[in-house]
mmJSON file of the N, C-alpha and C atoms, coordinates in Angstrom:
{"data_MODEL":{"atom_site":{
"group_PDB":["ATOM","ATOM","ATOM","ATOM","ATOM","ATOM","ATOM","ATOM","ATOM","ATOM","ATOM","ATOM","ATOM","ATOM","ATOM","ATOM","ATOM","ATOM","ATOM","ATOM","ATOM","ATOM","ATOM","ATOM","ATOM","ATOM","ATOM","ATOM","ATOM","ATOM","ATOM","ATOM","ATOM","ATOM","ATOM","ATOM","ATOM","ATOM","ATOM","ATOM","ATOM","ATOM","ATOM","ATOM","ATOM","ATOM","ATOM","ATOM","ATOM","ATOM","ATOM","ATOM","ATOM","ATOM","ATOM","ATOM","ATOM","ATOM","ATOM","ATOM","ATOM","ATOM","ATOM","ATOM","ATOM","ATOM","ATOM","ATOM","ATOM","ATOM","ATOM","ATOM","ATOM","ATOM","ATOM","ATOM","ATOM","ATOM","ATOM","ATOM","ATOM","ATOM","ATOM","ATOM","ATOM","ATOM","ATOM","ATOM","ATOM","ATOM","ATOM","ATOM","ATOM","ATOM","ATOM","ATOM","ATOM","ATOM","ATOM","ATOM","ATOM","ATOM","ATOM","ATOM","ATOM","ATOM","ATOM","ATOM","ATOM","ATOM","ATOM","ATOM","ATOM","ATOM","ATOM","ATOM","ATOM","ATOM","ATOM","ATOM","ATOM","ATOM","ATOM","ATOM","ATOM","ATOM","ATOM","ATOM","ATOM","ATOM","ATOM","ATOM","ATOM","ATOM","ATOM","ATOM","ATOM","ATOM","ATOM","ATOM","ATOM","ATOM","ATOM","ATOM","ATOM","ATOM","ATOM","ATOM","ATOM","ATOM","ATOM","ATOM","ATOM","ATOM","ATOM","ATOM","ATOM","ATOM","ATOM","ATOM","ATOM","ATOM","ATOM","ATOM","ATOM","ATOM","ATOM","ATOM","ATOM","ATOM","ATOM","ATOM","ATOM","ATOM","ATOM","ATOM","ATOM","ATOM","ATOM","ATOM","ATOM","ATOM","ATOM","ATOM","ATOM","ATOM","ATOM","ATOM","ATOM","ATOM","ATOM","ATOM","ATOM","ATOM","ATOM","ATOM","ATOM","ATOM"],
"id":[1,2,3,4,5,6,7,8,9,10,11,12,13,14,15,16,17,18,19,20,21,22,23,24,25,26,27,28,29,30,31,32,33,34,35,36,37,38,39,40,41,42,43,44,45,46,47,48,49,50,51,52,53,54,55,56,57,58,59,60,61,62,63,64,65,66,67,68,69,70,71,72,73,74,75,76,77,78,79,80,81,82,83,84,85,86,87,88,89,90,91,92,93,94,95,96,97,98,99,100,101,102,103,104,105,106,107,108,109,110,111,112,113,114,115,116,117,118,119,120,121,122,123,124,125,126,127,128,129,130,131,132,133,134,135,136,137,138,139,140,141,142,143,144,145,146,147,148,149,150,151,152,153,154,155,156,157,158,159,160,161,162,163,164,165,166,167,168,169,170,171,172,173,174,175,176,177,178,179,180,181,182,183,184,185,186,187,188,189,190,191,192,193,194,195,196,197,198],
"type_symbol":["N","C","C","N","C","C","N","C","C","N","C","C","N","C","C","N","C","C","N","C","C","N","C","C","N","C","C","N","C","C","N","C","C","N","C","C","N","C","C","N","C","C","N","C","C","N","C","C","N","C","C","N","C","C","N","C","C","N","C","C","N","C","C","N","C","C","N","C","C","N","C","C","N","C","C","N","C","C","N","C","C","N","C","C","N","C","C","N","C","C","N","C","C","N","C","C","N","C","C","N","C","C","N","C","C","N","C","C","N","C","C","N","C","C","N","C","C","N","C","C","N","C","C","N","C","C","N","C","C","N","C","C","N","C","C","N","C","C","N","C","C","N","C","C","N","C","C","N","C","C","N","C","C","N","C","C","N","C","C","N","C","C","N","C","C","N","C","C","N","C","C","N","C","C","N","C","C","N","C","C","N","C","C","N","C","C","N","C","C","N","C","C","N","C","C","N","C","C"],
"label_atom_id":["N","CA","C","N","CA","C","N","CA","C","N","CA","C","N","CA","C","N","CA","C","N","CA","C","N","CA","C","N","CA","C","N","CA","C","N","CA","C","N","CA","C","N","CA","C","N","CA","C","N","CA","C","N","CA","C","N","CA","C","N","CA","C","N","CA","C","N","CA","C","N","CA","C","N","CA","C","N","CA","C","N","CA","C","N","CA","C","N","CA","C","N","CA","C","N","CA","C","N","CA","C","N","CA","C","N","CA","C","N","CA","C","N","CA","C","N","CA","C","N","CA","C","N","CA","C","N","CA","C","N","CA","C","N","CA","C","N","CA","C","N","CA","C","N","CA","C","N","CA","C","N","CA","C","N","CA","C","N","CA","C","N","CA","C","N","CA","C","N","CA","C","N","CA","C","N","CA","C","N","CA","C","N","CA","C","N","CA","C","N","CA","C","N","CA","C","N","CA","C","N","CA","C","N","CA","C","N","CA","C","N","CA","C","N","CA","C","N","CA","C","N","CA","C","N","CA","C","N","CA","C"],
"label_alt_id":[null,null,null,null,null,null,null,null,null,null,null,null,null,null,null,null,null,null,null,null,null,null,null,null,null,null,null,null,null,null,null,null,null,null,null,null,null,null,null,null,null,null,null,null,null,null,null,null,null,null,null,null,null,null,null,null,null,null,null,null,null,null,null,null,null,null,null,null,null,null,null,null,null,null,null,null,null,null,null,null,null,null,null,null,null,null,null,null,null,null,null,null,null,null,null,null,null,null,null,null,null,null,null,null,null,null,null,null,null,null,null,null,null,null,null,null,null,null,null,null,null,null,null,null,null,null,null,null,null,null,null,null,null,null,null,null,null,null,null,null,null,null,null,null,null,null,null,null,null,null,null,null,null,null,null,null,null,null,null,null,null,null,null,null,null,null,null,null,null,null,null,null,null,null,null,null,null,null,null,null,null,null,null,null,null,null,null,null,null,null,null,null,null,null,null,null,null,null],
"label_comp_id":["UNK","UNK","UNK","UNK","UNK","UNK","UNK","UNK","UNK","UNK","UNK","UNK","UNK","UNK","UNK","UNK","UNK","UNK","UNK","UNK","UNK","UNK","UNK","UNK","UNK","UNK","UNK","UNK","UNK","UNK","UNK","UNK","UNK","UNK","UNK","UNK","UNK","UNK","UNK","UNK","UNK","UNK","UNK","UNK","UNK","UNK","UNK","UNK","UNK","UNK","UNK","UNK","UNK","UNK","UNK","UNK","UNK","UNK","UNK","UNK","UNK","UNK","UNK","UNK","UNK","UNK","UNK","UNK","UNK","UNK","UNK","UNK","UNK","UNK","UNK","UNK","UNK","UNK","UNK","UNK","UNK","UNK","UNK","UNK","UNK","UNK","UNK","UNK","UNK","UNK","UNK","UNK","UNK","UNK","UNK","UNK","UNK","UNK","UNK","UNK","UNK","UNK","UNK","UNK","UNK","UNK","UNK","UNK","UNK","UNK","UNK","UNK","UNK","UNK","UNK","UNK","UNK","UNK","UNK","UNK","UNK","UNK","UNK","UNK","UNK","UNK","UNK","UNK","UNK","UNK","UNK","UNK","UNK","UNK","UNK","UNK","UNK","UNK","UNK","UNK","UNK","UNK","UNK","UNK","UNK","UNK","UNK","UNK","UNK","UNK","UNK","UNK","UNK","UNK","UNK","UNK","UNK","UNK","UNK","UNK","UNK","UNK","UNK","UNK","UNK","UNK","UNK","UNK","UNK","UNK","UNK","UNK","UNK","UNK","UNK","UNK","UNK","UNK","UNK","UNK","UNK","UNK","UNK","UNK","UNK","UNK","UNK","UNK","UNK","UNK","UNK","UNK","UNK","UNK","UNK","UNK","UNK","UNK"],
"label_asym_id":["A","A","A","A","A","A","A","A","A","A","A","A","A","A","A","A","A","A","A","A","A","A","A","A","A","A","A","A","A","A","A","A","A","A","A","A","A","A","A","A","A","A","A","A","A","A","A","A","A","A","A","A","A","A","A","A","A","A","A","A","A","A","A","A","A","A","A","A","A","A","A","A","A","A","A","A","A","A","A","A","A","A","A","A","A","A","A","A","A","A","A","A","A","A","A","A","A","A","A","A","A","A","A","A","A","A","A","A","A","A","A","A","A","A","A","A","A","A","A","A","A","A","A","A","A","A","A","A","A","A","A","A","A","A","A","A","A","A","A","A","A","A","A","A","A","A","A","A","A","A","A","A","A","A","A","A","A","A","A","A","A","A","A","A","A","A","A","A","A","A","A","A","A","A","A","A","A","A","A","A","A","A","A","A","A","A","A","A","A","A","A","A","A","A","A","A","A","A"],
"label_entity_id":["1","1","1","1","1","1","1","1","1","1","1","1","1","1","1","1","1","1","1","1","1","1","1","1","1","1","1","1","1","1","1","1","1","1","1","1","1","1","1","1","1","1","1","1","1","1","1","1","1","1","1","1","1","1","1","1","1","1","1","1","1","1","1","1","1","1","1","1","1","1","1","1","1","1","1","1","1","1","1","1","1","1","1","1","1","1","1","1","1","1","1","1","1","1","1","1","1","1","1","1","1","1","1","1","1","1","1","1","1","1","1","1","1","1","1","1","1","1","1","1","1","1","1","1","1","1","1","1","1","1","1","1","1","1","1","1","1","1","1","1","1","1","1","1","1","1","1","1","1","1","1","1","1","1","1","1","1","1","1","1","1","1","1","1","1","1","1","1","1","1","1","1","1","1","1","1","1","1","1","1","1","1","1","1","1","1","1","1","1","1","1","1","1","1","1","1","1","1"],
"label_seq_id":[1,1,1,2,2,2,3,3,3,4,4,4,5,5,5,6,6,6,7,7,7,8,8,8,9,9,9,10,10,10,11,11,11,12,12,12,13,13,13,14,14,14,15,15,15,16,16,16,17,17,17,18,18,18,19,19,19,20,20,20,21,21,21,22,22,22,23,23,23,24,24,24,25,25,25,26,26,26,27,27,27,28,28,28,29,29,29,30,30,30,31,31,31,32,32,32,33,33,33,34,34,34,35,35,35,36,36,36,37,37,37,38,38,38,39,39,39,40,40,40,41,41,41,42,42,42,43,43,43,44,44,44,45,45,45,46,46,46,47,47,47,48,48,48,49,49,49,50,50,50,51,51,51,52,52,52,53,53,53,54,54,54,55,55,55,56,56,56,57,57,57,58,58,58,59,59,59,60,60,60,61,61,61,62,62,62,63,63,63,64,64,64,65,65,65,66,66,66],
"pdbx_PDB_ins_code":[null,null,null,null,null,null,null,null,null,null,null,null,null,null,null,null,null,null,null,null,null,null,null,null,null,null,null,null,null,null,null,null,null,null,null,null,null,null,null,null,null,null,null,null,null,null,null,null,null,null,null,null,null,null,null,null,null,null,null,null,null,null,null,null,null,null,null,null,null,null,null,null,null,null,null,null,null,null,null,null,null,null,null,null,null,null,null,null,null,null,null,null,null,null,null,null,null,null,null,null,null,null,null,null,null,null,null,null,null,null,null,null,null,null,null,null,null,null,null,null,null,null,null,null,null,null,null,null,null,null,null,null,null,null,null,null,null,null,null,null,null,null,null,null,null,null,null,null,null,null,null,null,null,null,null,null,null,null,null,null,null,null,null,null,null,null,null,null,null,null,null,null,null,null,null,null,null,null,null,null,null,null,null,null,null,null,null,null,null,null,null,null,null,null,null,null,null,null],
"Cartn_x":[5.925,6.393,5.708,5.21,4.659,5.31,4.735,5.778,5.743,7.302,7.737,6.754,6.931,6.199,6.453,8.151,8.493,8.489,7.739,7.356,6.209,5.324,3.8,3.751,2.172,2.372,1.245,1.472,0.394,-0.204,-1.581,-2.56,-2.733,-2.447,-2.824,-1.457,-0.675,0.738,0.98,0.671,0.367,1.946,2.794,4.387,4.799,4.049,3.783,2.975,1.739,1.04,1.998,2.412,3.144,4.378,5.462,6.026,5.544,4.57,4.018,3.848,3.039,2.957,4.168,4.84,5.911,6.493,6.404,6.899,6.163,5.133,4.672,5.125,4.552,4.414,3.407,4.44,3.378,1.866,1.771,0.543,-0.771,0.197,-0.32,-0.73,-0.253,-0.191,-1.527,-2.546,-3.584,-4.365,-4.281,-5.204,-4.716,-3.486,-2.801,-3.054,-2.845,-3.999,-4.551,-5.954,-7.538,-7.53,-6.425,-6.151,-6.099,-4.859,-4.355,-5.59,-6.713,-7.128,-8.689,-9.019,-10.102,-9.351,-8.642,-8.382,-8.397,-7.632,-7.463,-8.713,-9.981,-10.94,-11.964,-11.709,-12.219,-11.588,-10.431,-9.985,-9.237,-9.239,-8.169,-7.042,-6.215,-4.598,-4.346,-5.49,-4.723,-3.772,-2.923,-1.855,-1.428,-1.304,-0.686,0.875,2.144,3.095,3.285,4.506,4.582,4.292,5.2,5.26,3.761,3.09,1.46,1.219,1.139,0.144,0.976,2.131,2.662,1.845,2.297,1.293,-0.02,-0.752,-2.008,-2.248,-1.445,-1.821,-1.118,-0.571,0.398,-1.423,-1.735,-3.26,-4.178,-4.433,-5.739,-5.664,-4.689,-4.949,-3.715,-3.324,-1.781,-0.867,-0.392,0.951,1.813,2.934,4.25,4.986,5.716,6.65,7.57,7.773,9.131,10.304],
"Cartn_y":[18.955,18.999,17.904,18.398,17.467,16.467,15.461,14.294,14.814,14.554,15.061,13.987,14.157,13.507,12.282,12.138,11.067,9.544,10.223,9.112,8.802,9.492,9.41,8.334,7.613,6.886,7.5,7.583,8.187,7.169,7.009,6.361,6.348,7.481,8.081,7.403,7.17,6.511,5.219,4.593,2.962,2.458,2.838,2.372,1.828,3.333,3.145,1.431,1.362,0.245,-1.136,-0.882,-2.248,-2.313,-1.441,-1.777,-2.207,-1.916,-2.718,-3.85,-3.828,-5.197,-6.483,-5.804,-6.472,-7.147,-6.57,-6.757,-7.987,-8.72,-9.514,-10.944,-12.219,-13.382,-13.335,-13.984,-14.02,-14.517,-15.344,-15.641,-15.062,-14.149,-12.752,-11.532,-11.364,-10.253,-9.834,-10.451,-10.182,-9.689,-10.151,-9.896,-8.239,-7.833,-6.796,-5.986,-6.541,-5.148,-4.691,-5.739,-5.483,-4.268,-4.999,-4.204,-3.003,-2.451,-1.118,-0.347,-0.758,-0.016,-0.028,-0.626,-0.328,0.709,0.681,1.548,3.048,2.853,4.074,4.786,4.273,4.014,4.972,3.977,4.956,6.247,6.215,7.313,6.54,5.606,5.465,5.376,5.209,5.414,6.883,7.394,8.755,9.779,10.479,10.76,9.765,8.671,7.215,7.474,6.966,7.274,5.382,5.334,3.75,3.148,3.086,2.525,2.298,3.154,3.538,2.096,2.072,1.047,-0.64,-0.518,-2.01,-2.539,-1.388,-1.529,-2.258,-1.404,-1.108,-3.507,-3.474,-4.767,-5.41,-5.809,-6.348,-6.494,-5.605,-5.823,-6.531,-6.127,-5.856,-7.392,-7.779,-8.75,-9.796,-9.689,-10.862,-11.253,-10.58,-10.449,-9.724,-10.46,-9.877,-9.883,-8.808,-8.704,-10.014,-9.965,-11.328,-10.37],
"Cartn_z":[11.602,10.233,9.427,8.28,7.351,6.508,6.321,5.498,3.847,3.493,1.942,1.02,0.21,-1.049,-1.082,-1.099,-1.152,-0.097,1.123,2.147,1.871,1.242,1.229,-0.007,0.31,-0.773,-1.868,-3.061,-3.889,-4.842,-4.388,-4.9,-6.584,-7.134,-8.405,-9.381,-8.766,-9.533,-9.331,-10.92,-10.826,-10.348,-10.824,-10.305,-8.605,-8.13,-6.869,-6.096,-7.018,-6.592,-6.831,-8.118,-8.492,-7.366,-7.064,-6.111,-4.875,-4.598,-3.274,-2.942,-4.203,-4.23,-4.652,-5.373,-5.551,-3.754,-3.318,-2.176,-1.424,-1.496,-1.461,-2.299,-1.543,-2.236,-3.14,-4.509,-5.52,-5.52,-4.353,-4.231,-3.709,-2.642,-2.499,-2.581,-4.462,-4.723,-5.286,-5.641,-5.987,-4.925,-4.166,-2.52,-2.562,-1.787,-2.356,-3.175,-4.465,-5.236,-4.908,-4.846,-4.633,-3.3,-2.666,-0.628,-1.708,-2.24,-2.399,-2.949,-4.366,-4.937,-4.267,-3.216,-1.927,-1.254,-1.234,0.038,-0.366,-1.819,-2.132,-2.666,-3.108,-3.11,-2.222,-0.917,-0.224,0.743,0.535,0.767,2.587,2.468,3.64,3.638,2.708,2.698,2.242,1.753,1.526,2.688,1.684,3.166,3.947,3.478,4.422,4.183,4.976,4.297,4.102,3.504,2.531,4.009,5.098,6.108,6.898,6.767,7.281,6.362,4.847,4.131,4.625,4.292,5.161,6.412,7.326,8.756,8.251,7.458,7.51,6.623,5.7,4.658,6.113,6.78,7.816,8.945,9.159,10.474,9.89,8.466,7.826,6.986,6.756,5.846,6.427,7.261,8.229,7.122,6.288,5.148,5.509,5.633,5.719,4.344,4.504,3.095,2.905,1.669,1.643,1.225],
"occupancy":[1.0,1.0,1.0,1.0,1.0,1.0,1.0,1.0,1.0,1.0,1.0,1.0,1.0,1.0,1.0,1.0,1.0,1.0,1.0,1.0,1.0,1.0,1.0,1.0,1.0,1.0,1.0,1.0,1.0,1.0,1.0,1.0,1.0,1.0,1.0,1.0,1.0,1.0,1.0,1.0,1.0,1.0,1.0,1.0,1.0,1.0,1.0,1.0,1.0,1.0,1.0,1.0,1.0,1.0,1.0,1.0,1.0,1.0,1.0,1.0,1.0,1.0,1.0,1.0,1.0,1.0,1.0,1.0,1.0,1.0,1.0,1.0,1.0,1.0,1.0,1.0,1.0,1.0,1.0,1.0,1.0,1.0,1.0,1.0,1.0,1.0,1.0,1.0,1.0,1.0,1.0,1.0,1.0,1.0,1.0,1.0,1.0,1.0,1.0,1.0,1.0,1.0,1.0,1.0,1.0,1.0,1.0,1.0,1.0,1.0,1.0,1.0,1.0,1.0,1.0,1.0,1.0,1.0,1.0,1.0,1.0,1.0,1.0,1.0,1.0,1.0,1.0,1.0,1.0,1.0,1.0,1.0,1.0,1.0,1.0,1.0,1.0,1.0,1.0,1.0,1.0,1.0,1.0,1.0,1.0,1.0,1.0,1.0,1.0,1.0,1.0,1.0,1.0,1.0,1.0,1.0,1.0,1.0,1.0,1.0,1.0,1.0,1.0,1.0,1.0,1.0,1.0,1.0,1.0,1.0,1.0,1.0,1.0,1.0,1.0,1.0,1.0,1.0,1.0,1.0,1.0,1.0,1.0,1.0,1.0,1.0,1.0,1.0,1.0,1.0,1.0,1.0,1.0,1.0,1.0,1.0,1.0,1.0],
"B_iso_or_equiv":[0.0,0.0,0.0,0.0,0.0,0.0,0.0,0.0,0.0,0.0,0.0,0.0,0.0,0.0,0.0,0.0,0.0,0.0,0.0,0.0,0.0,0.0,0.0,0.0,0.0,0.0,0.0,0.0,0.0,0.0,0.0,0.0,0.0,0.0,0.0,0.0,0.0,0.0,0.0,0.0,0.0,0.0,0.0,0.0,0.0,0.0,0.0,0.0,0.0,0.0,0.0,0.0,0.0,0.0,0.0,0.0,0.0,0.0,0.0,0.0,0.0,0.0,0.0,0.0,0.0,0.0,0.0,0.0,0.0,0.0,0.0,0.0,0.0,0.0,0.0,0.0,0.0,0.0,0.0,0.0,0.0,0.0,0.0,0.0,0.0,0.0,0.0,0.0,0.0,0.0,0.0,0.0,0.0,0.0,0.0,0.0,0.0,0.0,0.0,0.0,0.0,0.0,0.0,0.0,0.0,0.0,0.0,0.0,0.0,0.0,0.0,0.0,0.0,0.0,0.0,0.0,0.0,0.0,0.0,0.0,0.0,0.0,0.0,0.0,0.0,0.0,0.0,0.0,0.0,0.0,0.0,0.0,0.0,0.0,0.0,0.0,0.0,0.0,0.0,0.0,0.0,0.0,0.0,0.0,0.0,0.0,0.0,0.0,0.0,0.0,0.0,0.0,0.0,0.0,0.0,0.0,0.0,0.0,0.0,0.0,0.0,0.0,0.0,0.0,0.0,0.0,0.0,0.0,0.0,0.0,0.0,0.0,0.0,0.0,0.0,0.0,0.0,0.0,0.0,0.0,0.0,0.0,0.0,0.0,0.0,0.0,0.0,0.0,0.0,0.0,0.0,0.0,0.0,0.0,0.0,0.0,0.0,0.0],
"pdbx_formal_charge":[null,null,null,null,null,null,null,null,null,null,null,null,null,null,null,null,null,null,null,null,null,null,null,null,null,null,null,null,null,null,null,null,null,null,null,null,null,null,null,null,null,null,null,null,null,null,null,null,null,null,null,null,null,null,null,null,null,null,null,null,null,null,null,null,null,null,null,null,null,null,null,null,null,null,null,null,null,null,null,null,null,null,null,null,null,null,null,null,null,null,null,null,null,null,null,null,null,null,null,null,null,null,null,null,null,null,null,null,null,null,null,null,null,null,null,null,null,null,null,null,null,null,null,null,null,null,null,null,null,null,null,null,null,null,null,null,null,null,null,null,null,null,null,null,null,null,null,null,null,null,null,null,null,null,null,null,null,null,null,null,null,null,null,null,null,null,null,null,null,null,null,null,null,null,null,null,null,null,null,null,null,null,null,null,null,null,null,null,null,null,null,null,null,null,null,null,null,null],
"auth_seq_id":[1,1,1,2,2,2,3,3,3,4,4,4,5,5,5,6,6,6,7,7,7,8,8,8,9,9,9,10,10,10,11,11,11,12,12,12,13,13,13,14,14,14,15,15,15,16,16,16,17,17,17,18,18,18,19,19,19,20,20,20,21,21,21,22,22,22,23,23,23,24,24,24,25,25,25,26,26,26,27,27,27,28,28,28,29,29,29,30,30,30,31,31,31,32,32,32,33,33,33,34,34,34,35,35,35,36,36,36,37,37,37,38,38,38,39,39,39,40,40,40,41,41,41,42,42,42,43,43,43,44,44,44,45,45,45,46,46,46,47,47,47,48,48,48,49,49,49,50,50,50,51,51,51,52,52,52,53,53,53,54,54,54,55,55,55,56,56,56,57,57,57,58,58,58,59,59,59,60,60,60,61,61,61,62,62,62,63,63,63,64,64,64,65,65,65,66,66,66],
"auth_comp_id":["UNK","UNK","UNK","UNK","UNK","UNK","UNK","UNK","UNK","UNK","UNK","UNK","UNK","UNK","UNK","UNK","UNK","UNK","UNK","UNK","UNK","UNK","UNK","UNK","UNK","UNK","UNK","UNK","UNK","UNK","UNK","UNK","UNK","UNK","UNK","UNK","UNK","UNK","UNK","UNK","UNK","UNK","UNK","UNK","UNK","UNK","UNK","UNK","UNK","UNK","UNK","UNK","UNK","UNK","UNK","UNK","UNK","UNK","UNK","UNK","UNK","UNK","UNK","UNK","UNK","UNK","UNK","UNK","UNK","UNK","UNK","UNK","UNK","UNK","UNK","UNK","UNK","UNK","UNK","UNK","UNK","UNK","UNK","UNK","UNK","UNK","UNK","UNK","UNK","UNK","UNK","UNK","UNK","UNK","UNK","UNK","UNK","UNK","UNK","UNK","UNK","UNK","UNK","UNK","UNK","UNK","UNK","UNK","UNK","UNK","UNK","UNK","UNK","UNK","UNK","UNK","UNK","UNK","UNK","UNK","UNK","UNK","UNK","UNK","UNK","UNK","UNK","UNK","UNK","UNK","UNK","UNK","UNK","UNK","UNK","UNK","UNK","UNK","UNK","UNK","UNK","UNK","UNK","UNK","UNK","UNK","UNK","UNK","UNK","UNK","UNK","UNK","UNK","UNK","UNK","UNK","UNK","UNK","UNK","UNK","UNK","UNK","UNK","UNK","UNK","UNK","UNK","UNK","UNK","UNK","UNK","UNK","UNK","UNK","UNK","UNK","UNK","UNK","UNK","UNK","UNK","UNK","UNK","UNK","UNK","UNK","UNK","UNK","UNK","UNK","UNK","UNK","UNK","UNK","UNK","UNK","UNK","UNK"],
"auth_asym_id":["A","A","A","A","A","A","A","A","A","A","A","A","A","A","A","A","A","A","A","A","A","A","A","A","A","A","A","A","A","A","A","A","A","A","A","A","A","A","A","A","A","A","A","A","A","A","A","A","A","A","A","A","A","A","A","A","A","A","A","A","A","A","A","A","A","A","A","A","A","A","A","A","A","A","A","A","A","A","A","A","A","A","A","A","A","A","A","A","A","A","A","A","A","A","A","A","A","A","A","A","A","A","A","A","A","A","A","A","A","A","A","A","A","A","A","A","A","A","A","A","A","A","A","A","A","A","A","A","A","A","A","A","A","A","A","A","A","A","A","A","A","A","A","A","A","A","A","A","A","A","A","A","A","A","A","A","A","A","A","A","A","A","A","A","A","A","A","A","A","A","A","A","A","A","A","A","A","A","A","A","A","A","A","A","A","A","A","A","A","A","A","A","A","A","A","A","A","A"],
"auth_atom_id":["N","CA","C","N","CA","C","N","CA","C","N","CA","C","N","CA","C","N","CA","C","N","CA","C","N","CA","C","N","CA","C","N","CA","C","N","CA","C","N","CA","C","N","CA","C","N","CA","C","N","CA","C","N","CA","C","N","CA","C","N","CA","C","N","CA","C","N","CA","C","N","CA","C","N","CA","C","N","CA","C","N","CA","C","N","CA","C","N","CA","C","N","CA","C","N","CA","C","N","CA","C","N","CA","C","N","CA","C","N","CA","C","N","CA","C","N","CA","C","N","CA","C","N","CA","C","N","CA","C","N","CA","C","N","CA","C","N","CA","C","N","CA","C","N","CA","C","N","CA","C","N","CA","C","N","CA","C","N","CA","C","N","CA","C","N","CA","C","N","CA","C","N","CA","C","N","CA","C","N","CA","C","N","CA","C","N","CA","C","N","CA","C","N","CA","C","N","CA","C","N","CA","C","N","CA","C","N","CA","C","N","CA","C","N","CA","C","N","CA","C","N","CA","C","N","CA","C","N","CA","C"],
"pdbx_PDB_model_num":[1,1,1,1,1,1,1,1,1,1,1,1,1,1,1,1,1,1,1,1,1,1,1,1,1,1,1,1,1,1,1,1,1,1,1,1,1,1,1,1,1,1,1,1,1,1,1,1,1,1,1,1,1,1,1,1,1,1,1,1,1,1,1,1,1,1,1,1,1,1,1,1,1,1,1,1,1,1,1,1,1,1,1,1,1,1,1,1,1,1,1,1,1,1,1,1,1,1,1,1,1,1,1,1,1,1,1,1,1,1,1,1,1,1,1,1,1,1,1,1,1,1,1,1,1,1,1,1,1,1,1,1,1,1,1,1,1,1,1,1,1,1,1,1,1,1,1,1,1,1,1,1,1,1,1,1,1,1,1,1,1,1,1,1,1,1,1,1,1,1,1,1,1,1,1,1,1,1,1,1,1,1,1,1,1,1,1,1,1,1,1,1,1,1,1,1,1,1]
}}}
């Protein structure tokens, strides 16, 4: 079974990005960006669900949420 809309994260909806990052230290949140709109970029978070991109900023860049 395929994941609903609402697990997935969509690249194309800035709301989406800002909550993410929200979720980060402010000092972090720029890194974050830059992470979200590379990625989406090249097409590696697409079809990611939210939990996939945490993982993914959590390996890729050693940030944990606050």
């Amino acid at each position: 079974m395929g994941k609903s809309d609402w697990e997935l994260f969509n690249c194309s909806e800035q709301h989406e990005h800002d909550y993410v990052v929200s979720l980060y230290k402010v000092a972090d949140r720029p890194e974050v960006r830059q992470f979200l709109k590379d990625k989406c970029a090249d097409g590696t978070i697409k079809n990611f669900t939210h939990s996939q991109v945490y993982d993914l900023i959590e390996s890729e860049l050693g940030l944990t949420r606050s």
